[in-house]
N, C-alpha and C positions, 0 to 999 in steps of 0.2 A: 504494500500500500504506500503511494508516494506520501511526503510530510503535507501537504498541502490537504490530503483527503482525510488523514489520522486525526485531525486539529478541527475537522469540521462539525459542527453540531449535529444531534444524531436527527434531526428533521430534513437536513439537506443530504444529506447521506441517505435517507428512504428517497428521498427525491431522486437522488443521482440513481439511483438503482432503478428507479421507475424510468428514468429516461432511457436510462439503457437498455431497455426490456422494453421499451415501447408501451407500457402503460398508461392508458387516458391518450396513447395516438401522440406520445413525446410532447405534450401540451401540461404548461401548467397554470391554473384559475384557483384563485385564491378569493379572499371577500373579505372585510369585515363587515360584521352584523352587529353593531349596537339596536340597544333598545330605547326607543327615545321619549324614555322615563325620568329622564338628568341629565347632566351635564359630565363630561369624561372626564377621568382622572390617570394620575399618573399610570397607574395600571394598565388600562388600555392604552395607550402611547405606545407600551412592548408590544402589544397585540398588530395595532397598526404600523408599527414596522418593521414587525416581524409580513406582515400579509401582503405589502404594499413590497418591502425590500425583496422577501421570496420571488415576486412575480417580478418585480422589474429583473434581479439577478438573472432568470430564466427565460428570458427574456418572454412571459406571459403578460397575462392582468387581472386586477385585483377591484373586485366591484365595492361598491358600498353600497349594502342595503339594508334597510333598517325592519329589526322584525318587529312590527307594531302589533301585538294580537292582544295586548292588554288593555283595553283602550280607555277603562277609569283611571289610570296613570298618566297616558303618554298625550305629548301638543307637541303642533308644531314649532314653539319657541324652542323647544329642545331639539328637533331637527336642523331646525337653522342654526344655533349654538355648536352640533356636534360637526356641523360640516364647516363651519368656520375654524373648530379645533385642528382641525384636520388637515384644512389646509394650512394652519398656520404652522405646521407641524411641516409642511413643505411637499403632504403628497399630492396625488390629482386622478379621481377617479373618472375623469374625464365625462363620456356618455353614459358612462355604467353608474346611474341608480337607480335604483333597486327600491320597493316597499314590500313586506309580505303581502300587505292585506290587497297588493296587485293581484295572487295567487289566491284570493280568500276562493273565488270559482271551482280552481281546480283541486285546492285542498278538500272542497264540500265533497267533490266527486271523489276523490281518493278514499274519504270518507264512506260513501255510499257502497264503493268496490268493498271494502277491508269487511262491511257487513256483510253485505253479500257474496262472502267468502266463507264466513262464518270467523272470522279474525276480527271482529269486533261487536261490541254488545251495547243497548241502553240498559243503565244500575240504574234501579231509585233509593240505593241507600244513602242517607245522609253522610256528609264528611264527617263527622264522629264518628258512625258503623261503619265507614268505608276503615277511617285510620284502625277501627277496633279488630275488622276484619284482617286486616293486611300482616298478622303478627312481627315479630321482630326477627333483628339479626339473627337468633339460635334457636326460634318457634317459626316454620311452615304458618303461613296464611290459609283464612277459608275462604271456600267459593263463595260467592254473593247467592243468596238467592234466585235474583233477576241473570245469573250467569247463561242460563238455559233459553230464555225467550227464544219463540223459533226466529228464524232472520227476518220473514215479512212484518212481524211485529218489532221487529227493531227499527227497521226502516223508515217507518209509518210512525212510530215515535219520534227519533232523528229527526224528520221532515215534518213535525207536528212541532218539536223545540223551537227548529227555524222558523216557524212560521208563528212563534210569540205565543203560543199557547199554551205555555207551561212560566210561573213565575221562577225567580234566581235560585238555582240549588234543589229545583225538583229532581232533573235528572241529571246525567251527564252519559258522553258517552268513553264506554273503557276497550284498551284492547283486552281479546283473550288470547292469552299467554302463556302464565304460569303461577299458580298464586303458592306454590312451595319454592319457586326459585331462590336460590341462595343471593341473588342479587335484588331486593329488595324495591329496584327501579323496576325490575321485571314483572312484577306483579301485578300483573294487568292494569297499567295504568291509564290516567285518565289523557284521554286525546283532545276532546271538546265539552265545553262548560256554559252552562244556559250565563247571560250577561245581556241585559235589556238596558245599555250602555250606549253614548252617541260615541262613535268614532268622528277624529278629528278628520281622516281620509273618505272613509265608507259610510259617514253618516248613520241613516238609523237602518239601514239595509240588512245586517245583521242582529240576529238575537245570540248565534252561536257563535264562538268563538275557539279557537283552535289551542291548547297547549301549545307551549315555546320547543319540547321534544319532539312533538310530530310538524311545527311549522317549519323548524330550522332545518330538518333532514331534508323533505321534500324542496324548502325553498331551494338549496344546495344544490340538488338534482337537476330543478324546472335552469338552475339556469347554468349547467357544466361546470359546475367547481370541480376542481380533482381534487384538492388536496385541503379538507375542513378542518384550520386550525385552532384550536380551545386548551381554554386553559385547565387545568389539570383538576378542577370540580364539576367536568363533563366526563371525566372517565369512566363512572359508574354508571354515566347515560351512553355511552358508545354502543353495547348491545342492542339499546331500544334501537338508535338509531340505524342501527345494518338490520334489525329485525321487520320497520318499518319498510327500510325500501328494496328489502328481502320478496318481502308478503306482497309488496306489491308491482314487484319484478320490473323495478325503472330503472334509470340511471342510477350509477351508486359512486358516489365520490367516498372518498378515504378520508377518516373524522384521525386527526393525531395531536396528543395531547400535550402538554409543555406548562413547566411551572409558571403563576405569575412572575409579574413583580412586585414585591414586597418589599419595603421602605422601611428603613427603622425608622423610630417616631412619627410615624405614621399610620391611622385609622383609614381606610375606606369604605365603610360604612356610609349610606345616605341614611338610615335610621338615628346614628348616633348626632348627626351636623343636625338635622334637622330641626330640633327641638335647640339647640345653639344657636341655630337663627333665626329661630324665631323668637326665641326671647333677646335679640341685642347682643348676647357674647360674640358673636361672631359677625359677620356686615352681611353677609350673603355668598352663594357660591363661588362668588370671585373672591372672596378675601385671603389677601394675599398668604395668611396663613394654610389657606385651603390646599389639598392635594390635586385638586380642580384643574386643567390645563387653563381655563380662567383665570385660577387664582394664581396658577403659578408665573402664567405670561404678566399679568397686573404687578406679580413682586417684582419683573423684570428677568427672569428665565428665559433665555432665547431659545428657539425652534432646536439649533444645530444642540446645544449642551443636553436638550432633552434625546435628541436621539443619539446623542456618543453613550449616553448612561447608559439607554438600551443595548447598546453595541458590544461595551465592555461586558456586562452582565452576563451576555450571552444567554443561549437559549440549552433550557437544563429540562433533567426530568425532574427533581425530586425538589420537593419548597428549600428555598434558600432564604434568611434573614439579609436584607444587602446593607451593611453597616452607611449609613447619611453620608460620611464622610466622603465616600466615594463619590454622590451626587456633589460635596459641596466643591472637593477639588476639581470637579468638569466644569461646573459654573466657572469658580476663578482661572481655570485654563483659560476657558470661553472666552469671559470677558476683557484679560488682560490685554488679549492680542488687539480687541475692537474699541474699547472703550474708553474713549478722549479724558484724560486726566485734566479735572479741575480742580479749584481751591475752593472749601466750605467750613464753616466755623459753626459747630453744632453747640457750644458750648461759652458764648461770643466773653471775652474779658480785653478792655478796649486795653490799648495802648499810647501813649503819646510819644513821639518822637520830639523831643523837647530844643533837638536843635537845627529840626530840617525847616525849610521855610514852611509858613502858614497857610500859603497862597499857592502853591509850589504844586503840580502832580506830573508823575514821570509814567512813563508804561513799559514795563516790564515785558522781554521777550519770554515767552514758556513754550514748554514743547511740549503740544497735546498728545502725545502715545510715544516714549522711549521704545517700544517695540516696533513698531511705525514707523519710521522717518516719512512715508509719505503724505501723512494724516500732519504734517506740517507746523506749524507756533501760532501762536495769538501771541496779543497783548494782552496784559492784568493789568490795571490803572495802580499806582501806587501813592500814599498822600501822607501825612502827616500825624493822622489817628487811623489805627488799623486795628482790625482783632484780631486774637488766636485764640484758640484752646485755654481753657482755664486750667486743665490736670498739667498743660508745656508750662506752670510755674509753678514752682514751690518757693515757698518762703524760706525754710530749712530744708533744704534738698539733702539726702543722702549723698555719697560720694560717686555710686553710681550713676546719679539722674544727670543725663546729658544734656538738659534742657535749662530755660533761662528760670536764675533766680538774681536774687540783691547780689549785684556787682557782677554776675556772670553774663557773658557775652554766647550769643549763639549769631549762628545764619540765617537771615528770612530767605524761603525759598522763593527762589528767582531775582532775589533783595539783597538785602546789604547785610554786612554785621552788625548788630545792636544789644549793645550793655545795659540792665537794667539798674537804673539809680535811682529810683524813688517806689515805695511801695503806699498807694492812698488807701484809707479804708474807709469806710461810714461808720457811725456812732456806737454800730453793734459791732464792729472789730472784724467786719466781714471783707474780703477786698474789692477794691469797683473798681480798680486803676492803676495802671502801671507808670512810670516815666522811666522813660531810656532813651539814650542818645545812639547815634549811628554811626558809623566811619563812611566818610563821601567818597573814601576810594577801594572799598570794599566790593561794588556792584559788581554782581559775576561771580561770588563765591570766590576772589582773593583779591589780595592786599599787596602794596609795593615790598611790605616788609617779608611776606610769605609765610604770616602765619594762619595757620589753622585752625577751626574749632571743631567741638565734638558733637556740637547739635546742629538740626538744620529742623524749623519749623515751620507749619505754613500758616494761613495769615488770608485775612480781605482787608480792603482799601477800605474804612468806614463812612467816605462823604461817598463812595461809589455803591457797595454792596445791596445786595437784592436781599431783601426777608423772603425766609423761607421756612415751613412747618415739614420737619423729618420723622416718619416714621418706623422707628426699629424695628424690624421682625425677626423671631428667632423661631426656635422650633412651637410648633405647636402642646407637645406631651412631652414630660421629664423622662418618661421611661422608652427605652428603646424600643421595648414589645408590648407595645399597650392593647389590652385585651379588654373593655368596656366590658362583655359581657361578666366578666370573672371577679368581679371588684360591686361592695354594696353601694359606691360613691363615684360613677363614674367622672364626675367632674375634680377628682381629687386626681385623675390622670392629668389634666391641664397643666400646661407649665406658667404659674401667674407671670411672669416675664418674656412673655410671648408676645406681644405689642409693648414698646413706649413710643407716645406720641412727645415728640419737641416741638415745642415755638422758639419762635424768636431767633433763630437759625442765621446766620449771614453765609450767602454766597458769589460768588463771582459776579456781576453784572450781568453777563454774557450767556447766562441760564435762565435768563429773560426769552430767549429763544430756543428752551429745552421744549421735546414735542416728547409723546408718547412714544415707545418703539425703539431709544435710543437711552443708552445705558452709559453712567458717567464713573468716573472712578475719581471722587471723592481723595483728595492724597491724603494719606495715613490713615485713613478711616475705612474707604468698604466701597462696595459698587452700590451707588443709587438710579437712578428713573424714576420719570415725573410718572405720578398720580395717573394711569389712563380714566380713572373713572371720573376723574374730580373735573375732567376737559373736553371728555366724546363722553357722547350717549348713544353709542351705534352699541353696543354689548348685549349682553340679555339681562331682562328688566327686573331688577336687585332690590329688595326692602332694604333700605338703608336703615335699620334700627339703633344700630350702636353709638353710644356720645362722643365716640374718639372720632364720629366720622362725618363729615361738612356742617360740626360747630365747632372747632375748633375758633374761629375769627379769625383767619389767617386771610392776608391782602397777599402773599408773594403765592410763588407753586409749590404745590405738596409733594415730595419724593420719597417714595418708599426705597429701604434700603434692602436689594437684592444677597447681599451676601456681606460680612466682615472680611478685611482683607486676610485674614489670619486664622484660626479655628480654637474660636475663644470657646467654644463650647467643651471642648477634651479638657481644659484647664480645669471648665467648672466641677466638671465630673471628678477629676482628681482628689480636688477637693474635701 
């Protein structure tokens, strides 16, 4: 086996074997099938580029079609939302989409065969006698009563449900199968479910409505998939699925299964966010905390860092926990290479330069991306009061602390040397004020004399600087494996320093013209981007409940901070 085939995942490896053998006529079709019940999450991202990479690699195509057969669930704002992810994700299903309930016709009829085979039955037992009937893992189930009906009275009931004559949960209809199977999906499950329900597509046209097990096999079929890929809580449905389009002797594409992706500190639950936003803790499915491709594009996540994650990860059989860290270093990969480095003072403590002129302002050259050189300099304005960092001063600095204190001289970056000589405080002994003077032949980072210092700090112009309100995100859950279900208090998983909102912020001028889409790196602090919610209202339509969110009173723009430059979170853990 050459190196190149040993190293490859075992799904491309069936595939190469299928091509080689001429299986499916050397063709490969792939799909994703979301359900457009919500909005995607990180999880599906691997799905989609596992489904969309497979078929481009092979040189196939990859449909998207959505299986809608629940219809008290799904809208089309979720439709729209999921196809917007999708492509921001960078695929393109081009002419291929797809709806099941396009199929709801031929499903009926599929339906009508499998009776008329004697492969399927109408049950009138209740979902409690159904579950009581169905025994467990290590007790054989019992036949239903209604298992026997002859076919013409299945029929004639079936086409009696569709036709609204029976209220929700009189009947349903099941396969017969096997109600001892040691597989527990086997057990004559349910195909079609009475639901007097308006579809957002099909209107009030149906009463009946199809299980996601028998809609997804055949929809796979009706449109030449070869190769059905899920994720590894379809495994125990793979038999329904080959027994479905067995019985009914169609096309039959190959269902193979692959672990998700799993995120440490990470929930994908929409039961658990839900009640979270609705009451205020959280802002809505884009909040940037969210595992949401929403929320994560809104922190500033670009398309490419989401799909290298998938890439690295690779495609496994068995669940893997994937430690955050991994995600967080592909972001700062990402972004260092693209993200124009500016100056922000999140923490502003003015300073005076007590012997530059009053009236004076210079403009500093700066190099927007060290990695770059083609992403080229601006100018910073520079003037006479500027800010920095409150933590870049100490009163009584340790011997270590490279930064300015009383009588220590540091570098402003892209500035001059400046030695602090006066420290001002207010009444309560708090400090508001710096004075320091400059060296005028400093500019450039050196002096005639050639000497050096050990700090270099950054800094806004204060008669220039933009206000601006920064919002910190950090993980959502303290614990790496948060399991809600397992815990009497599931909000006692939340990490309380999971959002700080900042005012009063100073930034560059020149982030007067920050647009959504485009990711800044903050020097010494972290990659931010402006606010997409706080500027477009093209997104899907979000209850703003939370008080951290458009009352703060902020006049400048809002930037949520996509990542630390640094992984101040393993520190805290240490701890």
């Amino acid at each position: 086996m050459s190196e190149e085939k040993q190293y490859r995942d075992f799904i491309r490896e069936i595939i190469d074997a299928d091509m080689e053998s001429g299986k499916f006529g050397g063709k490969v079709m792939t799909r994703f099938p979301p359900e457009p019940n919500g909005y995607l999450h990180i999880g599906h991202a691997k799905s989609i580029c596992l489904n969309f990479g497979v078929a481009e690699e092979y040189g196939g195509l990859c449909n998207l079609r959505f299986d809608d057969s629940n219809p008290e669930k799904e809208d089309a704002n979720y439709v729209e939302g999921i196809k917007r992810d999708i492509k921001w994700l960078g695929f393109d299903w081009e002419d291929r989409l797809y709806f099941a309930s396009d199929y709801y016709d031929q499903l009926y009829g599929y339906a009508l065969q499998l009776i008329d085979q004697g492969d399927a039955y109408v049950d009138s037992l209740t979902w409690d006698e159904m579950r009581d009937y169905r025994g467990t893992p290590t007790e054989p189930g019992r036949d239903s009563p209604y298992r026997d009906r002859p076919g013409d009275e299945n029929r004639e009931l079936f086409q009696r449900m569709q036709a609204g004559e029976f209220p929700d949960g009189t009947h349903v209809l099941r396969a017969r199968i096997d109600m001892g199977h040691p597989n527990l999906t086997m057990r004559d499950p349910v195909l079609y479910r009475i639901r007097h329900a308006h579809h957002y597509r099909t209107g009030d046209k149906w009463c009946v409505y199809p299980m996601y097990d028998f809609t997804h096999c055949l929809s796979d079929s009706i449109e030449g998939i070869t190769h059905s890929l899920c994720t590894l809580e379809f495994e125990n449905n793979r038999p329904l699925y080959d027994w479905i389009l067995d019985r009914l002797d169609v096309y039959h594409p190959q269902q193979i299964e692959f672990a998700p992706l799993v995120l440490a500190h990470t929930v994908l639950s929409k039961r658990f966010y839900r009640p979270l936003i609705e009451e205020g803790v959280l802002s809505g499915w884009d909040d940037p905390r969210m595992p949401t491709l929403s929320g994560l594009r809104r922190r500033g996540y670009t398309p490419d860092s989401i799909r290298t994650l998938c890439d690295r990860v690779g495609v496994a059989k068995n669940h893997n926990l994937i430690d955050m860290a991994l995600s967080d270093f592909i972001i700062r990969e990402d972004l260092n290479k693209r993200a124009p480095r500016v100056m922000g003072v999140l923490d502003p403590l003015k300073v005076v330069i007590t012997n530059y002129p009053a009236d004076q302002t210079e403009h500093m050259e700066a190099v927007n991306n060290p990695e770059d050189e083609g992403m080229g300099t601006r100018e910073v304005p520079f003037s006479r009061e500027i800010y920095i960092e409150r933590n870049d001063f100490m009163e009584d600095p340790p011997r270590k602390f490279f930064r300015l204190g009383p009588g220590r001289e540091v570098r402003l970056r892209y500035g001059y040397y400046i030695t602090c000589t006066d420290v001002i405080k207010d009444d309560q002994g708090n400090i508001v004020e710096l004075h320091c003077t400059y060296d005028p032949e400093s500019r450039g980072g050196s002096t005639p004399d050639g000497r050096r210092v050990r700090g270099t700090i950054h800094w806004v112009s204060a008669a220039h600087a933009l206000n601006a309100t920064v919002r910190l995100y950090d993980r959502l859950f303290s614990d790496p494996d948060p399991r809600p279900g397992e815990v009497d208090d599931e909000r006692s998983l939340l990490n309380p320093d999971s959002l700080k909102t900042v005012t009063d912020c100073k930034v560059e001028p020149g982030l007067a013209e920050a647009v959504p889409g485009v990711n800044y790196q903050f020097e010494r602090l972290g990659y931010f981007c402006i606010d997409a919610d706080e500027t477009q209202s093209d997104g899907p339509a979000i209850d703003r409940a939370a008080p951290e969110y458009g009352q703060t009173g902020q006049t400048g723009p809002v930037f949520n901070r996509t990542i630390a430059l640094r992984d101040t979170w393993a520190k805290i853990q240490k701890k």
